[in-house]
C-alpha positions as CSV (number, residue, x, y, z in Angstrom):
1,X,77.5,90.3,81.2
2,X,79.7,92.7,82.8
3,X,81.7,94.4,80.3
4,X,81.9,97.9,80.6
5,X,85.4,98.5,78.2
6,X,87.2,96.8,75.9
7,X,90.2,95.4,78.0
8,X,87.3,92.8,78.8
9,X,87.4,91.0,74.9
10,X,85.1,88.1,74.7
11,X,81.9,87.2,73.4
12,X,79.4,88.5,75.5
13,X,75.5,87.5,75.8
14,X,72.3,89.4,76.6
15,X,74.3,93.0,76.1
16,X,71.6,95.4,75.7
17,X,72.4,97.0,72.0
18,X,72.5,100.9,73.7
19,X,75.3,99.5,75.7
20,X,77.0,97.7,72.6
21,X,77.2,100.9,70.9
22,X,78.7,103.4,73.1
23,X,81.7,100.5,73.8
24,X,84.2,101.5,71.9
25,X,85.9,99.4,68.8
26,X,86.5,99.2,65.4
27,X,83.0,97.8,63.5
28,X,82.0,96.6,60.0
29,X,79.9,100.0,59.6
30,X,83.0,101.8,60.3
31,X,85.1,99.8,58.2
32,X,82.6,100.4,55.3
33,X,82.9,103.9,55.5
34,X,86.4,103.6,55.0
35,X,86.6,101.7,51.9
36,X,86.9,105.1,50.1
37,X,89.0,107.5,51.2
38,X,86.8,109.8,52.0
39,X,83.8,108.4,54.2
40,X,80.7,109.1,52.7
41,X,77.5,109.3,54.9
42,X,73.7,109.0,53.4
43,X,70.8,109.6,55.2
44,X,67.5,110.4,54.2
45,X,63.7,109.3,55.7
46,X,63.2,106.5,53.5
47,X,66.6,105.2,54.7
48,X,65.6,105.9,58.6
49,X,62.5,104.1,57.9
50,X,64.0,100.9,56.1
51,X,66.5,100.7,59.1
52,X,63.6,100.8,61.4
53,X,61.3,98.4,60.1
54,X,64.3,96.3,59.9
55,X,65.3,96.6,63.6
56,X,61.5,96.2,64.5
57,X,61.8,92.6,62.5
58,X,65.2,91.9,63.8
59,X,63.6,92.2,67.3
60,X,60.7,90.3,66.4
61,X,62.7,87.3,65.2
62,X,65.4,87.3,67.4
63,X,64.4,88.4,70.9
64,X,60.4,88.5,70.7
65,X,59.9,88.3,74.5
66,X,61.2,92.4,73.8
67,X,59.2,93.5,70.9
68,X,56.4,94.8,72.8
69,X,58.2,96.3,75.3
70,X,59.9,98.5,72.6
71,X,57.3,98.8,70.0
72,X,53.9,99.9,69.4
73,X,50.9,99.8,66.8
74,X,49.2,102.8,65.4
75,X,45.7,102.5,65.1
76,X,44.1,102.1,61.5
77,X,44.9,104.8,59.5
78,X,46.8,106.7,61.0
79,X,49.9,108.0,59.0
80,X,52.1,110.7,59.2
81,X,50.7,112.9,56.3
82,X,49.0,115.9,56.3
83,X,48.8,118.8,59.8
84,X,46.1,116.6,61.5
85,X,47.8,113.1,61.0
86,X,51.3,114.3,62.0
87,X,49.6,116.3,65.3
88,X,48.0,113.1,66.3
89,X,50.9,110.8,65.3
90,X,53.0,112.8,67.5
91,X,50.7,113.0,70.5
92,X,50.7,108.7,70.0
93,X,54.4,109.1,70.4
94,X,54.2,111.0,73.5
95,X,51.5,109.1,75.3
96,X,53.8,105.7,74.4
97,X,57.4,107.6,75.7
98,X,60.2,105.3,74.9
99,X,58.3,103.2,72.3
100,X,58.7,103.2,68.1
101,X,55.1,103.7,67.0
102,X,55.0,101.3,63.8
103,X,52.3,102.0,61.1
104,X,49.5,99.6,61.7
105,X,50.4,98.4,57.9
106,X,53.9,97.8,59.0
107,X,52.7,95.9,61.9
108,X,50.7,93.7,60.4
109,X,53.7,92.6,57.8
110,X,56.0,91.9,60.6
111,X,53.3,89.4,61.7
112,X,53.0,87.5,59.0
113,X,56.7,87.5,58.8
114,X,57.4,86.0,62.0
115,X,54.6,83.4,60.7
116,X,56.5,82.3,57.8
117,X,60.0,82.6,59.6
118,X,58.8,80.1,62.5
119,X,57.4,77.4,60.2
120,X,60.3,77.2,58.2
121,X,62.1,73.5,57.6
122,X,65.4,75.0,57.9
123,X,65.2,77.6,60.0
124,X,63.4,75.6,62.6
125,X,66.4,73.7,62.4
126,X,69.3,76.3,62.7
127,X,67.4,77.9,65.6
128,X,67.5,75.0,67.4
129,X,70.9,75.3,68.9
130,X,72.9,79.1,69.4
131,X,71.7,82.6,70.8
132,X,71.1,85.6,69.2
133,X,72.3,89.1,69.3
134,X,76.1,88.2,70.2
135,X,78.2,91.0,71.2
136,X,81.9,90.1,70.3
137,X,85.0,92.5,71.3
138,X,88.4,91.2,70.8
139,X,92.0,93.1,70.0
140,X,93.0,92.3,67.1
141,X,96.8,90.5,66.6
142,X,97.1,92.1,63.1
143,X,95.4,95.5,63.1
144,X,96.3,96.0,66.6
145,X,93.4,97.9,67.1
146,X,90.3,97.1,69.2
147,X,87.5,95.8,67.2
148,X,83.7,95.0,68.4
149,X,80.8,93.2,66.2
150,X,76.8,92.1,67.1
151,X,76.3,89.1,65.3
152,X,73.0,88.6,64.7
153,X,72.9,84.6,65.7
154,X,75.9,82.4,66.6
155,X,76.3,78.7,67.2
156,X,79.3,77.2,68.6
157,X,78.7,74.0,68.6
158,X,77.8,74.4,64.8
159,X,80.3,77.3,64.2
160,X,77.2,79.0,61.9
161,X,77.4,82.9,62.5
162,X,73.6,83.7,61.1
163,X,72.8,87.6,60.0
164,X,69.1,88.5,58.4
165,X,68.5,90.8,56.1
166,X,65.3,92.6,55.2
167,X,64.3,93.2,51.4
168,X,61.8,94.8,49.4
169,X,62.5,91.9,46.7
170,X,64.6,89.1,46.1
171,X,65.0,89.1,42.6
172,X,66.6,85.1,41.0
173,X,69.9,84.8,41.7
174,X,69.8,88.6,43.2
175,X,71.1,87.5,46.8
176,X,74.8,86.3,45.7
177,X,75.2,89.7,43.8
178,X,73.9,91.6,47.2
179,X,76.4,89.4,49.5
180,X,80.0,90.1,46.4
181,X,78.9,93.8,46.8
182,X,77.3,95.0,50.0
183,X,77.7,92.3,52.6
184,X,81.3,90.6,52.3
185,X,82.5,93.0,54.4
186,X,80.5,91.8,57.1
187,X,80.3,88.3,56.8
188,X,84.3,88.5,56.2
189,X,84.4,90.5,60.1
190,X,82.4,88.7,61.7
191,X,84.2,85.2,60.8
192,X,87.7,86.5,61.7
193,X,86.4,87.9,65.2
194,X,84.9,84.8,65.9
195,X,88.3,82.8,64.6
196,X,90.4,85.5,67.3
197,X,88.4,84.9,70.0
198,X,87.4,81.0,69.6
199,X,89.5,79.9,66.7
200,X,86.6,78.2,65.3
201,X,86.8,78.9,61.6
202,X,82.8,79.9,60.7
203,X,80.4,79.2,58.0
204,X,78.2,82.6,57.5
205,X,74.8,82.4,56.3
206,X,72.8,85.4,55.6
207,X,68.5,84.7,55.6
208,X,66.7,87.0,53.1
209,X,63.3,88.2,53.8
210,X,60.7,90.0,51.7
211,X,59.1,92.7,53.3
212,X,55.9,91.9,51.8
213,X,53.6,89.0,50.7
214,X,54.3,86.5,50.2
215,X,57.4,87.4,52.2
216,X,60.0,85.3,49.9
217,X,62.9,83.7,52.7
218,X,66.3,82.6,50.9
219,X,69.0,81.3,52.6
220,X,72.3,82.5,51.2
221,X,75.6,80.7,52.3
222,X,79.0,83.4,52.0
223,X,81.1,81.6,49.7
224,X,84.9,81.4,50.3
225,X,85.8,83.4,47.4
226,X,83.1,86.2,49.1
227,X,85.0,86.1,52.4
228,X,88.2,86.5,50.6
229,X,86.5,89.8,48.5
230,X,85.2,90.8,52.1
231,X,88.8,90.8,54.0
232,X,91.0,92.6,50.9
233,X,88.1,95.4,51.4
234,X,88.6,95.5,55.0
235,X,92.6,95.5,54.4
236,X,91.8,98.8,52.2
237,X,89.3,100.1,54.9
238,X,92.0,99.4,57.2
239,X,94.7,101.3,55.4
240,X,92.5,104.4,54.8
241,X,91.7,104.4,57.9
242,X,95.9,104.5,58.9
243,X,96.9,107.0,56.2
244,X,94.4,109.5,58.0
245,X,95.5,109.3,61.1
246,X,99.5,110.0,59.8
């Protein structure tokens, strides 16, 4: 590993994601923020709890031998709703210090997900070569600026760069329309880090999951003209970004 600042670009393995994070670089999150002029934050609780069931299944999935170690089940029940079940919710917390308490509901989903995601023809075979959660930091020769990503998957040897995305539904023919207006970005920084640092020119694939039964997986390739969308908004994000610092 041993990366502790930028000067050292690369691709780096097994970086803890605390560690990713306070390194310092330009990301796609930033970048998104950018793409009008004035960054515009949201947060609310059912974003905070979307995000973490989604790093709880992103943990599952891609570094299982952790999940248990970082997460815990709530008995039965138990919910954060009323004086009693928030008192005891937080006394659950407490006792598991450094754990995410999951509702036993939410639990139980993310089981059955990692039982359809394992027995599936195609994953089985894109997981059969590559790592996951691939921390890439690289200057880069246009921008000049020092840029960072955490790809989800990568394979070299394939060149596939693999991202998965938890949804409440995937509707027909709903996943291209999510990629042209939320995820181009994404796919589009991720393929020219990976072309900086390697000049292997990658295929992006993004797996769809349903959150709940029957827990629906689509595998969605970026197309060209996607990636092309993706790096004119990062050229905006880019410029936004410049004008406010002049």
């Amino acid at each position: 590993m041993g990366v502790t600042k930028t000067e050292a670009f690369g691709i780096v393995h097994n970086l803890p994601f605390e560690k990713y994070q306070q390194l310092p670089g330009l990301n796609q999150s930033t970048l998104k923020q950018w793409l009008s002029a004035t960054p515009i934050q949201h947060d609310s609780y059912k974003n905070l709890q979307a995000l973490q069931f989604g790093n709880a299944g992103h943990c599952l999935l891609l570094e299982p031998e952790k999940f248990e170690d970082l997460y815990v089940r709530a008995s039965n029940g138990l919910r954060q709703r009323g004086k009693l079940g928030k008192k005891r919710w937080a006394e659950l917390c407490e006792q598991h210090s450094g754990k995410v308490v999951l509702r036993a509901n939410e639990w139980e989903r993310l089981e059955n997900i990692r039982k359809v995601f394992q027995i599936h023809p195609q994953i089985q075979k894109l997981w059969a070569g590559g790592n996951a959660e691939v921390s890439l930091f690289w200057q880069d020769r246009e921008y000049r600026l020092d840029c960072k990503a955490r790809l989800d998957w990568f394979n070299p040897g394939s060149g596939k760069i693999i991202d998965l995305k938890f949804t409440n539904n995937i509707g027909k023919n709903s996943t291209q329309k999510l990629i042209q207006d939320f995820y181009a970005v994404q796919a589009a920084w991720y393929c020219r880090g990976i072309y900086q640092l390697t000049k292997i020119t990658a295929d992006f694939l993004f797996i769809f999951i349903e959150k709940y039964a029957p827990h629906k997986i689509i595998l969605s390739s970026v197309s060209q003209e996607n990636l092309d969308s993706g790096q004119q908004k990062i050229e905006l994000a880019i410029k936004n970004i410049s004008q406010s610092k002049n």
